[in-house]
N, C-alpha and C positions, 0 to 999 in steps of 0.2 A: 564236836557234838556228841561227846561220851554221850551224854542224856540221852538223845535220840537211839542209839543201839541198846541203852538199858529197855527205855519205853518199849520197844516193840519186843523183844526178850520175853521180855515180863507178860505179855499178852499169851496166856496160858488158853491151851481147851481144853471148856468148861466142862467139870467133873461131876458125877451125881450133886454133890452136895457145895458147888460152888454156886455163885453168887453171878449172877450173867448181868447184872446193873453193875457190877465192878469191870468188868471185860469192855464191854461198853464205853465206860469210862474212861480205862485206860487205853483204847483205840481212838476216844476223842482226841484225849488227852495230847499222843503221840503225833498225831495229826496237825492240831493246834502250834505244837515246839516248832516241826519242820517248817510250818510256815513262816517261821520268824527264822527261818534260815536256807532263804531263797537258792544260793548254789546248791546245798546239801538235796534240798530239794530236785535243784535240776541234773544234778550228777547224779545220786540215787535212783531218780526217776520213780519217786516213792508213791508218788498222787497216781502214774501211770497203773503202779502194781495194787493200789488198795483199790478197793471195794470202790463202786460209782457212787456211792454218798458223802464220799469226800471230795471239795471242789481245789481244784485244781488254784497255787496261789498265783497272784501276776507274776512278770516275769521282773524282776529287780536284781539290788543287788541289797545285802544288809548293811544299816548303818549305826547313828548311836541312839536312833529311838529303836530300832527295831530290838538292840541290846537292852535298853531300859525296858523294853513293853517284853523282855523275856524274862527279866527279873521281876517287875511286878504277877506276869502267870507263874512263878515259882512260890513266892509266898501265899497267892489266890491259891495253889493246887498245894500247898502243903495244910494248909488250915484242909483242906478237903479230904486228903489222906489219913490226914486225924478223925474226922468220921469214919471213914472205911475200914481205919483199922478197930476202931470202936465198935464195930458192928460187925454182922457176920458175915464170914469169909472162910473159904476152905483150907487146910493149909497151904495149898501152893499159889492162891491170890496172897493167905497173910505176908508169905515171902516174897511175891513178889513188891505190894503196897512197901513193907518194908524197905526192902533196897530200893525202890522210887524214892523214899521219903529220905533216904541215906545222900542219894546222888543230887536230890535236891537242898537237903542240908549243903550239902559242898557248892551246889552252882553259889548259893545264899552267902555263905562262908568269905567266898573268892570275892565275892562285888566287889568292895572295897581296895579292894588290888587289881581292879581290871585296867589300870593304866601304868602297872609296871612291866603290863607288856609289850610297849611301846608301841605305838600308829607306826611308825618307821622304822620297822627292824627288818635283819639282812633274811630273813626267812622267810617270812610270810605278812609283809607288809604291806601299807594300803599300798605304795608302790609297786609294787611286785605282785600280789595274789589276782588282781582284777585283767592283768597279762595276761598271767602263767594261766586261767580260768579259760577264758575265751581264745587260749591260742592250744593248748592242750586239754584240759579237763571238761568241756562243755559237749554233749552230746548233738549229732546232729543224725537222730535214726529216722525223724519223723518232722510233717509240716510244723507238725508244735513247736518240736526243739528248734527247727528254723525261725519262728517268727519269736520266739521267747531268746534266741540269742540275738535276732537283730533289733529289738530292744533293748539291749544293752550296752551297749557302744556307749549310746549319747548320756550313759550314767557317771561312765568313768569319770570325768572332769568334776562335776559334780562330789563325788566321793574323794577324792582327789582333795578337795577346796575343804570339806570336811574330817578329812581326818590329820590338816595342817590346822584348823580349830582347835583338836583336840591335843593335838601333839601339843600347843601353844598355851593352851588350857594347863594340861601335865606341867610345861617347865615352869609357869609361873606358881606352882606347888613344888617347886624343885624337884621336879620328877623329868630328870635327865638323860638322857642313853649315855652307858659308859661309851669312852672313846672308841673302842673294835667295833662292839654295836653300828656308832654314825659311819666310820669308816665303812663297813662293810655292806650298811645299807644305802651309801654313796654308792659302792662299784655295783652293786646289782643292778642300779637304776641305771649304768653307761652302757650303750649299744655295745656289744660282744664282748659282755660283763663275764659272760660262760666261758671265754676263754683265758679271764685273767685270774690267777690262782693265787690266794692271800700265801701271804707269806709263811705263817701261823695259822693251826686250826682254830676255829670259832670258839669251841666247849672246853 
């Protein structure tokens, strides 16, 4: 979620001669991305630390709408940035608006290639991240994070089901895992996968 660390970055205090309808904007902005990326969300604990005008999103997991409904806000917020930079703005919004529209050029760029990243790979795969999340990365500081991770459980299966869709989807495009790839996201998925060590590095 590069995006998400530019977005809040870029969220400058406003200068004599900045533009505080662009600040705004891009605090919505910021806001809006995370939601469309429910773990970042709850690992960051990012709705916790903003301002109370932001509500807080349910507690999920992300999948291929919530990927497609972040591509359609990229192209919505790029035609938007093209006003902003149209108009006035101090220099450190211009830079900032800039490198938003940069970072967003790239997410726009990638589309096209978002399923040479394979649903099943030995790194960070639908197999493996909705684990490794709930057994290590998911915060439990507060009644929130408790009831926002015991809604998750009964997601898993479901994601699961969906991202053998899309794997399915990919091969019939001949969009394949090289061999190490399946192999390797085979041994991740066997119980005390942690202790069996490939023969060969991955990269």
């Amino acid at each position: 979620m590069r995006l998400v660390g530019v977005l809040v970055l870029c969220i400058f205090t406003a200068s004599a001669g900045a533009n505080p309808a662009f600040d705004t904007w891009a605090d919505a902005f910021a806001a809006d991305w995370v939601r469309l990326a429910p773990e970042t969300a709850t690992q960051s604990q990012y709705f916790r630390r903003r301002r109370a005008g932001h509500a807080r999103p349910p507690a999920h997991t992300a999948d291929a709408s919530t990927t497609a409904a972040g591509h359609r806000a990229c192209a919505r917020r790029a035609e938007q940035l093209d006003l902003w930079l149209a108009g006035p703005l101090d220099p450190a919004q211009r830079i900032s608006a800039a490198i938003i529209r940069r970072e967003l050029d790239d997410t726009l760029a990638g589309e096209r290639f978002q399923d040479h990243g394979f649903v099943f790979n030995q790194l960070r795969g639908a197999h493996v991240q909705p684990v490794l999340f709930l057994t290590e990365i998911h915060p439990l500081r507060n009644a929130a994070d408790v009831a926002s991770y015991l809604a998750r459980p009964d997601l898993v299966a479901r994601r699961q089901d969906e991202g053998i869709a899309l794997a399915r989807a990919a091969a019939a495009r001949d969009l394949i895992p090289p061999r190490f790839i399946v192999e390797r996201a085979r041994r991740a998925a066997l119980p005390h996968s942690s202790n069996r060590r490939p023969k060969t590095t991955c990269w």
